[in-house]
DRENGU-929627 format. One record per residue (C-alpha): x, y, z; chain. Coordinates in pm, whole numbers. Layout:
- xx, yy, zz, kette
- X, Y, Z, A .
...
end
This chain:
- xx, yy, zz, kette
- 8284, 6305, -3, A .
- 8281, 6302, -423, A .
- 8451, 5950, -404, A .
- 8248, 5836, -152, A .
- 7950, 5946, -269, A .
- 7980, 5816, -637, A .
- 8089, 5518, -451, A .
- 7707, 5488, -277, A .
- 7511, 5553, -585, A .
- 7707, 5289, -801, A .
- 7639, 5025, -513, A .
- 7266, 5144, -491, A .
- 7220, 5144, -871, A .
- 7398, 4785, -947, A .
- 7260, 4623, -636, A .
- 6904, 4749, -584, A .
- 6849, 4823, -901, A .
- 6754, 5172, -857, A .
- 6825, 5419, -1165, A .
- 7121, 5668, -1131, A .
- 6860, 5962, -1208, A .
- 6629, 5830, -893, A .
- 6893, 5829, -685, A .
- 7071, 6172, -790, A .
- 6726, 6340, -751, A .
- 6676, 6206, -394, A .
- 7079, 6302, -265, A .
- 7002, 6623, -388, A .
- 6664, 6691, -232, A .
- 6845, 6536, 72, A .
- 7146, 6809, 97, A .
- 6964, 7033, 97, A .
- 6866, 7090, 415, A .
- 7259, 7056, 470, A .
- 7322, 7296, 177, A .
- 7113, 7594, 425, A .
- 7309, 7528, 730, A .
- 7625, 7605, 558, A .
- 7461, 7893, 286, A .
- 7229, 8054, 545, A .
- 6826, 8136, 418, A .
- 6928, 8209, 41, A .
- 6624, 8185, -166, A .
- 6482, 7900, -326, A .
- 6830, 7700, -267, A .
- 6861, 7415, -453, A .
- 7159, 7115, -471, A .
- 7284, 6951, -758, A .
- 7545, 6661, -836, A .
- 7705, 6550, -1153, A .
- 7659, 6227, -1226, A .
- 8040, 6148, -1322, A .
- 8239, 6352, -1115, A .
- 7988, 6377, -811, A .
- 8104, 6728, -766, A .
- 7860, 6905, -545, A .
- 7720, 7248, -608, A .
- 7439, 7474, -477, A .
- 7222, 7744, -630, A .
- 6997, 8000, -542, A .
- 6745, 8246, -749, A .
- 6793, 8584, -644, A .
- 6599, 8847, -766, A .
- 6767, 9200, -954, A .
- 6768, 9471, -788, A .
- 6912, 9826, -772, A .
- 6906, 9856, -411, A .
- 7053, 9576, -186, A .
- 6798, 9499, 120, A .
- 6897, 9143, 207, A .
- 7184, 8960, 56, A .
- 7021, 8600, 83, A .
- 6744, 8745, -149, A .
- 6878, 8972, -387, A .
- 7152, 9031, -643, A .
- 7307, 9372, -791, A .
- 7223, 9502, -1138, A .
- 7588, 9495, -1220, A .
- 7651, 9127, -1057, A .
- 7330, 9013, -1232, A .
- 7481, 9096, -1558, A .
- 7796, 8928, -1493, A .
- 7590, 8617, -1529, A .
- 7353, 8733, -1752, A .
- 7416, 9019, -2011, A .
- 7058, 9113, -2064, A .
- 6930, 9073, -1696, A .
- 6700, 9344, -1553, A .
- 6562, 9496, -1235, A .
- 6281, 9262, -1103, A .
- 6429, 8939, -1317, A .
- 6511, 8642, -1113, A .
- 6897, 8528, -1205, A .
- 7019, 8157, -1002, A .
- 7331, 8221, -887, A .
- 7618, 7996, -778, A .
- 7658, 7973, -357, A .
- 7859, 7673, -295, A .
- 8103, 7713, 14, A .
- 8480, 7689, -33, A .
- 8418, 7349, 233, A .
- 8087, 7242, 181, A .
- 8205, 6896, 83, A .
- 8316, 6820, 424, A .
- 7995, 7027, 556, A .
- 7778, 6755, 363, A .
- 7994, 6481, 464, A .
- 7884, 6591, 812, A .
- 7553, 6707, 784, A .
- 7388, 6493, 459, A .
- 7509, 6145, 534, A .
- 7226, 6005, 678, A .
- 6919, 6219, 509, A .
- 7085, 6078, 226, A .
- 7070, 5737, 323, A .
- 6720, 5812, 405, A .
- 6618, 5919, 71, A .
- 6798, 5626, -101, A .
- 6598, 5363, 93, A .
- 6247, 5568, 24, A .
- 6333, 5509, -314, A .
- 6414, 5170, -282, A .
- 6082, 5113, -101, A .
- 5904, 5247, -389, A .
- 6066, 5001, -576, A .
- 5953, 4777, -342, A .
- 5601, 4846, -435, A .
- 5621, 4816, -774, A .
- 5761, 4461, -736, A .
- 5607, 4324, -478, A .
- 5231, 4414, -490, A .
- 5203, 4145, -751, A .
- 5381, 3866, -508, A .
- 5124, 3881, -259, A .
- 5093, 3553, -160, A .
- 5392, 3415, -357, A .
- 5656, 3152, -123, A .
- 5990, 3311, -96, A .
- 6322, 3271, -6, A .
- 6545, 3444, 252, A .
- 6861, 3494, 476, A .
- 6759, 3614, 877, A .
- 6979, 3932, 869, A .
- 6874, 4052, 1233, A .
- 6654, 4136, 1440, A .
- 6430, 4427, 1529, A .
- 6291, 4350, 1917, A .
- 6064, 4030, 1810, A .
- 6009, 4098, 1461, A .
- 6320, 3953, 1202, A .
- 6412, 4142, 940, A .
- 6493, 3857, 594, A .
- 6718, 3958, 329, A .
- 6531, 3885, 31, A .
- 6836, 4001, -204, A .
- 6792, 4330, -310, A .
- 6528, 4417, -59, A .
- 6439, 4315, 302, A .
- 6110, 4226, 436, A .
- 5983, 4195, 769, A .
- 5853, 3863, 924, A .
- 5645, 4014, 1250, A .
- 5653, 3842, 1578, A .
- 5295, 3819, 1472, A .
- 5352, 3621, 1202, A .
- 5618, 3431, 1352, A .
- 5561, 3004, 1461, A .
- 5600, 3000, 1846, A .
- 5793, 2729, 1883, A .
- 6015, 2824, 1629, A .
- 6350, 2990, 1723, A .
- 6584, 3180, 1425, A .
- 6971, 3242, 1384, A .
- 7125, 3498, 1225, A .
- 7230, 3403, 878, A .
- 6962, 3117, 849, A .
- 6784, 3083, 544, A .
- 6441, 3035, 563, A .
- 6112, 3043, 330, A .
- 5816, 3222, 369, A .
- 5471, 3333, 293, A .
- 5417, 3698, 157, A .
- 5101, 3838, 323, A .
- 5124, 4161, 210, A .
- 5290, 4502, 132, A .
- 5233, 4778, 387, A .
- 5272, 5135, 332, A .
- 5414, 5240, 660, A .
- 5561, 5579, 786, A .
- 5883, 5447, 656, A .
- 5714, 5370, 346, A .
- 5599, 5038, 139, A .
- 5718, 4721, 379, A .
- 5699, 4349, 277, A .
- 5525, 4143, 501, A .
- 5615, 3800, 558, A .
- 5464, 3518, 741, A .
- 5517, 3155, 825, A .
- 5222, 3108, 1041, A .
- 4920, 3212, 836, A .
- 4752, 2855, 688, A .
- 4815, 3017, 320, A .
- 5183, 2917, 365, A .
- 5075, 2554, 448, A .
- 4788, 2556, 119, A .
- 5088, 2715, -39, A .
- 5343, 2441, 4, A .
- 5096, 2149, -85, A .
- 5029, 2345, -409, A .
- 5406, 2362, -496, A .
- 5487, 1999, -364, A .
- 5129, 1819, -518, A .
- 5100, 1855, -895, A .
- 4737, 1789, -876, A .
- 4684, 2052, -648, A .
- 4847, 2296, -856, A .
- 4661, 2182, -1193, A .
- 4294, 2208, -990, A .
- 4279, 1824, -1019, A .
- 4257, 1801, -622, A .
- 4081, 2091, -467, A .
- 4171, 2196, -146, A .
- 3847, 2236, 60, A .
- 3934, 2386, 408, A .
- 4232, 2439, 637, A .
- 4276, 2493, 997, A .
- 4595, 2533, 1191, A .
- 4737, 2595, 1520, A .
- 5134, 2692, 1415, A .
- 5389, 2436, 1493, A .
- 5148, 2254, 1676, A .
- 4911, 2062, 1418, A .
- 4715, 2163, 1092, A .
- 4465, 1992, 946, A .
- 4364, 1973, 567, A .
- 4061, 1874, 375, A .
- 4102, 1786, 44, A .
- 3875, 1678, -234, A .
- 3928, 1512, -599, A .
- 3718, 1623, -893, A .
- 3865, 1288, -1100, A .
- 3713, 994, -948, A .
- 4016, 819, -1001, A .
- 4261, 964, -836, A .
- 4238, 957, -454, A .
- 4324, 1326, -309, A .
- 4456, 1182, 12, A .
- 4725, 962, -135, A .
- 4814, 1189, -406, A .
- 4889, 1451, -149, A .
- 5051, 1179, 109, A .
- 5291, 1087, -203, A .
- 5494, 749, -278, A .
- 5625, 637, 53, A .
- 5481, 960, 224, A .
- 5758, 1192, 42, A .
- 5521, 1451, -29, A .
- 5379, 1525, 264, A .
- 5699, 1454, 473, A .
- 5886, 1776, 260, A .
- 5579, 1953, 378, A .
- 5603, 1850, 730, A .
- 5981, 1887, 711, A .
- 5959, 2300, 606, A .
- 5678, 2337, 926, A .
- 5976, 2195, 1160, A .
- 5768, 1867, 1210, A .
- 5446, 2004, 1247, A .
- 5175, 1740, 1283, A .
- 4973, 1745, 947, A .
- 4661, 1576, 923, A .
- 4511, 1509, 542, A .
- 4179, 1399, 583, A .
- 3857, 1362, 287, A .
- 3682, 1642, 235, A .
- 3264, 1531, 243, A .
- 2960, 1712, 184, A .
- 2820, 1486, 458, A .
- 2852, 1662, 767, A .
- 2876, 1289, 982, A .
- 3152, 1157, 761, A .
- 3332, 1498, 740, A .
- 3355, 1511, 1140, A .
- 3408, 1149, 1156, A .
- 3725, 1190, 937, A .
- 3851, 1501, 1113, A .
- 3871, 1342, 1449, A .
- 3986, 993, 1325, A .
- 4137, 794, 1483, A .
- 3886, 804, 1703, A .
- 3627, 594, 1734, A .
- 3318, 732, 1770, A .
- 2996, 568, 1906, A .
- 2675, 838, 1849, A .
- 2563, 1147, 1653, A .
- 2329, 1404, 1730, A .
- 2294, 1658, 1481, A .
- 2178, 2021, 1461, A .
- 2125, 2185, 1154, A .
- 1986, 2490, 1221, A .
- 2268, 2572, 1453, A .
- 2542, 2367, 1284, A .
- 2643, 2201, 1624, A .
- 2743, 1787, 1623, A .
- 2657, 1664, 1929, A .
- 2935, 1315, 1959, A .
- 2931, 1044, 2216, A .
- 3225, 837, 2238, A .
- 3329, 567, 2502, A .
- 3562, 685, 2794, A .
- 3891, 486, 2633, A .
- 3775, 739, 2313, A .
- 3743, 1023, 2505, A .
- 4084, 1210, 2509, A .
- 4198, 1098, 2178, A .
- 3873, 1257, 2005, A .
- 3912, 1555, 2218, A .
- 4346, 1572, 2178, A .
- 4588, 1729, 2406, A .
- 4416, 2066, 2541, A .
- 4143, 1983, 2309, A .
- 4328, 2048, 1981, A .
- 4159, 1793, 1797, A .
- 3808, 1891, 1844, A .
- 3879, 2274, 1794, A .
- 4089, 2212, 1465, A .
- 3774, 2012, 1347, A .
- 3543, 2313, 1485, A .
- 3759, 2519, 1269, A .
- 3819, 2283, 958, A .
- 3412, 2187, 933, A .
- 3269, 2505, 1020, A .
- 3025, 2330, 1265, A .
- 3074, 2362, 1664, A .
- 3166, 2001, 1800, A .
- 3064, 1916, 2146, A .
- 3212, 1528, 2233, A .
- 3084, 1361, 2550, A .
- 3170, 1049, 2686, A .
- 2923, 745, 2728, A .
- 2704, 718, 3071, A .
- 2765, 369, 3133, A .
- 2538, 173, 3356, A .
- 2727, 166, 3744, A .
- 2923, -143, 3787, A .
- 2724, -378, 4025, A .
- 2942, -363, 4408, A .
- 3035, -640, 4574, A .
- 2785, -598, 4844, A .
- 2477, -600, 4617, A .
- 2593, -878, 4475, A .
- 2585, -1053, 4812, A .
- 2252, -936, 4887, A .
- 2114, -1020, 4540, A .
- 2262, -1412, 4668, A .
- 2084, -1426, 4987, A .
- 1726, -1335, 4846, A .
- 1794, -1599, 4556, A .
- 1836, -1854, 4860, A .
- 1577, -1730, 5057, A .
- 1357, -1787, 4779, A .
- 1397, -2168, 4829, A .
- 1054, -2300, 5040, A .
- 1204, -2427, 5378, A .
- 1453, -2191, 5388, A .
- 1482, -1833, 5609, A .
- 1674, -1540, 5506, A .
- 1931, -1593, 5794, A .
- 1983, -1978, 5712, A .
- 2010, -1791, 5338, A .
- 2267, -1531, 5453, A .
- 2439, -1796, 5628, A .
- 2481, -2051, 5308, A .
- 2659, -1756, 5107, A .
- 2903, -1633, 5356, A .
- 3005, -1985, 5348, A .
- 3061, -1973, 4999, A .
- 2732, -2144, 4853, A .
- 2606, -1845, 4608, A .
- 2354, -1992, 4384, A .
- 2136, -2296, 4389, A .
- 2339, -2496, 4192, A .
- 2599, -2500, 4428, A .
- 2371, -2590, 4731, A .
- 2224, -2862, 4568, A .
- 2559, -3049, 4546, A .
- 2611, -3006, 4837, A .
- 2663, -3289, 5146, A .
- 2513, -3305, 5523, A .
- 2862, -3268, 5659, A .
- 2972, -2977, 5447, A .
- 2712, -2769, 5627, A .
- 2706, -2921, 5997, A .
- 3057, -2789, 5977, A .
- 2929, -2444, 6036, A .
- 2772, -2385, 6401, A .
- 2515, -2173, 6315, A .
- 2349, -2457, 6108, A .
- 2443, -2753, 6312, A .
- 2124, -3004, 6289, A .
- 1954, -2752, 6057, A .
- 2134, -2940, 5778, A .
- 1930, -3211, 5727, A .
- 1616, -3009, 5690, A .
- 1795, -2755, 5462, A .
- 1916, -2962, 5204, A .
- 1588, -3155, 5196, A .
- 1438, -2833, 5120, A .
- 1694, -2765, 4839, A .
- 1587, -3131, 4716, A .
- 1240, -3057, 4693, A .
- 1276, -2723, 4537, A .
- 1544, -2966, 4288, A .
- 1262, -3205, 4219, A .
- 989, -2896, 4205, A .
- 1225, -2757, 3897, A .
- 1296, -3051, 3729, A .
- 911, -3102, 3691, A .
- 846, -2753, 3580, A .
- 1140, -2820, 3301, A .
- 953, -3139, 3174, A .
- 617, -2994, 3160, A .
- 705, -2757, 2926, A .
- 956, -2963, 2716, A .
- 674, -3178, 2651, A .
- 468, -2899, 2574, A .
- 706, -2801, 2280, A .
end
């Protein structure tokens, strides 16, 4: 147990960087509990281990006395001053208990409180590091899992990346290395834990601030963020030099910038629009590329009424209406996008009718003769007046009515012409 034991604390103190005293301290308090199974109730029992050898002893304080009631509790006058010369009725004198096999006993009994004890002080370490790194980017190894949540080996500590906090479309493998977002150190029943997270939109403003210089020197400010994880996120940005354009500087030569970024949110649709203290242009560059035809806007309830035309309609809204909640989210102002009433396309039959009243308009001419002339293809005046005596005695129903119809159609021809040159003169 020595061997191994020494064996644990050297791995604990050169790996986790926990000091040799810490981790003494907390073995001891942790055998304990071992140390009274094997001693029975002696009083105020305590465990201690030397650093070097790892030799394992245990103590008790027993009090003098010249009459032995309970052996657990008290110590003989004579005994007493075997330890200590001077010692007197009523002092209290600690006095060696260790068991001829208590070794083994703690081997059996102290193996896992131990281990217990040794990560409690690691978590406190935890805590100490850590609560400073709240939203610090870090680096990890996928050492298992715990139901949904994954448990990342950090190096010398693990954190915890909830199923909470975990992309849904994304799927991890054991040994995988993978960065993430810490969102914060709980204090748990199992003490201080390091939460991770690759799903909060800190880790996506986190990742343009390490990839865009002028992000990370406050040249381009980053105005708003709203994402749906491994879905589609959308950015506003603004510049506070007029001459640099926050956009391309975060899009980067050839799109390199952004396409690191997309390539750490496994291809995760980012959108990097202008931010714009003008609520129409703001919206208008959120939902681009759409095109959008009207604006209605409500100040006093922050609501943007859009109208688009129906080939606009499901690109402005996106698939499951991503698009118009991510710009909800990103503006701050409820979107509501309708599509254009457009006047109802004029039938076939109306069209028809619309013909035959034309015609019948003509002096000389009925509305049957009229319905007649346009089922047999003669729609409009124009076409009637070019017309010949045969082309309509071909039809029964107008037979000898020809003659008199396209006389009619002459007059009316003669009527318009007239009408034309009276007022072209006028001019």
């Amino acid at each position: 147990m020595n061997a191994e034991l020494l064996a644990v604390l050297e791995y604990w103190e050169r790996e986790k960087g926990i000091s040799r005293d810490i981790l003494v301290r907390a073995v001891e308090e942790a055998l304990v509990s071992a140390a009274r199974r094997a001693v029975g109730p002696a009083r105020e029992l305590r465990c201690s281990i030397d650093p070097k050898t790892g030799t394992i002893k245990a103590f008790a304080r027993l009090i003098v006395s010249d009459k032995i009631i309970s052996k657990h509790d008290q110590i003989s006058v004579e005994n007493a001053r075997r330890l200590k010369a001077d010692a007197q009725i009523g002092d209290e004198v600690e006095v060696e208990v260790t068991p001829s096999d208590f070794g083994r006993i703690a081997a059996q009994n102290a193996r896992q409180a131990v281990m217990q004890q040794l990560r409690k002080a690691e978590k406190q370490l935890i805590l100490e590091e850590f609560k400073d790194r709240v939203g610090d980017i870090v680096s990890g190894v996928v050492r298992r899992f715990e139901r949904s949540d994954v448990v990342v080996d950090l190096g010398r500590y693990e954190a915890l990346l909830p199923n909470r906090e975990r992309v849904p479309i994304e799927e991890y493998q054991t040994g995988e290395r993978l960065r993430a977002y810490v969102k914060a150190v709980e204090t748990t029943a199992h003490g201080p834990e390091i939460i991770l997270s690759r799903s909060d939109p800190m880790f996506v403003i986190k990742l343009f601030q390490l990839e865009v210089a002028e992000i990370s020197d406050g040249t381009i400010e980053i105005k708003g963020i709203a994402r749906e994880p491994g879905y589609r996120t959308k950015l506003a940005v603004h510049s506070r030099d007029p001459k640099v354009d926050p956009v391309g500087a975060c899009v980067g030569l050839r799109g390199q910038r952004v396409k690191n970024i997309v390539r750490e949110l496994n291809n995760e649709k980012v959108d990097i629009i202008p931010w714009s203290a003008d609520v129409r242009s703001y919206v208008t560059a959120a939902l681009s590329p759409a095109k959008l035809k009207h604006f209605e806007v409500d100040e006093a309830n922050k609501r943007v009424k859009i109208v688009v035309s129906p080939d606009q309609l499901s690109l402005a809204i996106g698939r499951r209406g991503q698009n118009a909640r991510l710009t909800s989210k990103l503006t701050g102002w409820y979107v509501d996008i309708e599509e254009e009433v457009q006047a109802p396309v004029q039938g076939f039959q109306e069209k028809v009718e619309e013909a035959i009243q034309n015609l019948a308009g003509i002096p000389g001419l009925s509305e049957a003769q009229a319905s007649v002339l346009v089922h047999m293809g003669f729609h409009a005046f124009e076409d009637l007046a070019q017309a010949e005596v045969d082309d309509l005695q071909s039809n029964p129903e107008i037979g000898d009515q020809a003659v008199a119809i396209l006389a009619a159609v002459q007059a009316e021809a003669v009527r318009r012409s007239g009408s034309n040159g009276e007022g072209t003169a006028g001019v």
